[in-house]
C-alpha positions in Angstrom: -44.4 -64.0 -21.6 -46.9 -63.2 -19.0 -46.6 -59.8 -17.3 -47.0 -61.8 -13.6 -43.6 -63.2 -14.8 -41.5 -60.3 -15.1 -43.1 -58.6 -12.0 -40.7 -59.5 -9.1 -43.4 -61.1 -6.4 -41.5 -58.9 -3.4 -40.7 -55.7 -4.9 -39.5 -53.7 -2.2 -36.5 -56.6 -2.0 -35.7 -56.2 -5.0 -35.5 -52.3 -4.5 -33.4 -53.0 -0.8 -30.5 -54.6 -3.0 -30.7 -51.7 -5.8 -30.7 -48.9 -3.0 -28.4 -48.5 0.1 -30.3 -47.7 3.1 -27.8 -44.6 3.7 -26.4 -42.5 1.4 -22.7 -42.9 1.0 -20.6 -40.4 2.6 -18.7 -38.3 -0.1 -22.2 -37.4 -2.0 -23.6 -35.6 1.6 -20.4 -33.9 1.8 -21.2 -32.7 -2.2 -24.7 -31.3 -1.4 -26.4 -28.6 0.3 -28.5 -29.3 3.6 -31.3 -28.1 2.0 -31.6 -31.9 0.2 -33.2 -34.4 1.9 -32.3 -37.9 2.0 -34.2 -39.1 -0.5 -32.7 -36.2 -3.1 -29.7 -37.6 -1.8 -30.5 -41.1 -2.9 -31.3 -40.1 -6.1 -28.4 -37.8 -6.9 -26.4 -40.9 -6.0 -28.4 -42.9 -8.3 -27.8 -40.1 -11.1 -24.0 -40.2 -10.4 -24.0 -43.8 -11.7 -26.6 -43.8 -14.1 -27.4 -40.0 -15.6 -29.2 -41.4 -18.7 -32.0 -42.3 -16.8 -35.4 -41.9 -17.4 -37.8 -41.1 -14.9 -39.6 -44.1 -14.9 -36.2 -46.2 -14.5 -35.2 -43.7 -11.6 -38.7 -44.5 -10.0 -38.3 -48.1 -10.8 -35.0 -48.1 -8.9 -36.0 -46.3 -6.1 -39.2 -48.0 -5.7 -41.4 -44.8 -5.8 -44.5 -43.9 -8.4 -43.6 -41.6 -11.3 -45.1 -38.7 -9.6 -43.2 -38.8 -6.4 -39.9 -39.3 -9.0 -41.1 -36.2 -10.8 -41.5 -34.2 -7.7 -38.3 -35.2 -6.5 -36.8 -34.2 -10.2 -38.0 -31.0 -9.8 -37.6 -29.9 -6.2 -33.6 -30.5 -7.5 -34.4 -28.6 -10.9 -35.6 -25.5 -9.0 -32.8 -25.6 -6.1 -30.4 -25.6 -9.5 -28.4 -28.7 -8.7 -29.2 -30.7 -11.6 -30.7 -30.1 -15.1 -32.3 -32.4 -18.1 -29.6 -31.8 -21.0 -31.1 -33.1 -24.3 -34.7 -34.8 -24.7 -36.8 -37.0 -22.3 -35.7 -40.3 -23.9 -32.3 -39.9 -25.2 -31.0 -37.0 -23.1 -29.2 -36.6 -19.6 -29.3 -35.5 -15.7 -26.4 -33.0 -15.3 -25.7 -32.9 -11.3 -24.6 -29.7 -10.8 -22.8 -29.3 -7.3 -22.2 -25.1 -6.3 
């Protein structure tokens, strides 16, 4: 199997029908103003799917590694989620004040 083959030709479609535009309204209510709309997004995404690695959760929200890292860790140091366990077979633990 070809690589060209697996890669979706329009990937940013493929992100649109993984990721709602807007975040939904119980997980805004949850979190602190001080999170922007794309922490939001992926604090939704962790909700579902907190055995996620960072390059799925970049995958997902159609963003580079880097920009997911940054985003991991502006949550880390605000304290509203951690890593429990190891890169590859731990968890995100969202943790709401």
């Amino acid at each position: 199997e070809k690589v060209s083959e697996r890669v979706p030709e329009k990937v940013s479609e493929k992100v649109s029908e993984r990721v709602p535009e807007k975040v939904p309204e119980g997980v805004s209510e949850r979190v602190p103003e001080k999170v922007s709309e794309k922490e939001q997004q992926l604090l939704m995404i962790l909700t579902e799917a907190p055995g996620s690695t960072k390059a799925v959760l970049a995958g997902k929200m159609g963003v580079s590694r880097k920009t997911m890292g940054t985003y991991l860790k502006s949550l880390k140091d605000k304290g509203i989620i951690a890593r429990i366990g190891s890169a590859r077979k731990g968890y995100w633990q969202i943790r709401m004040p």
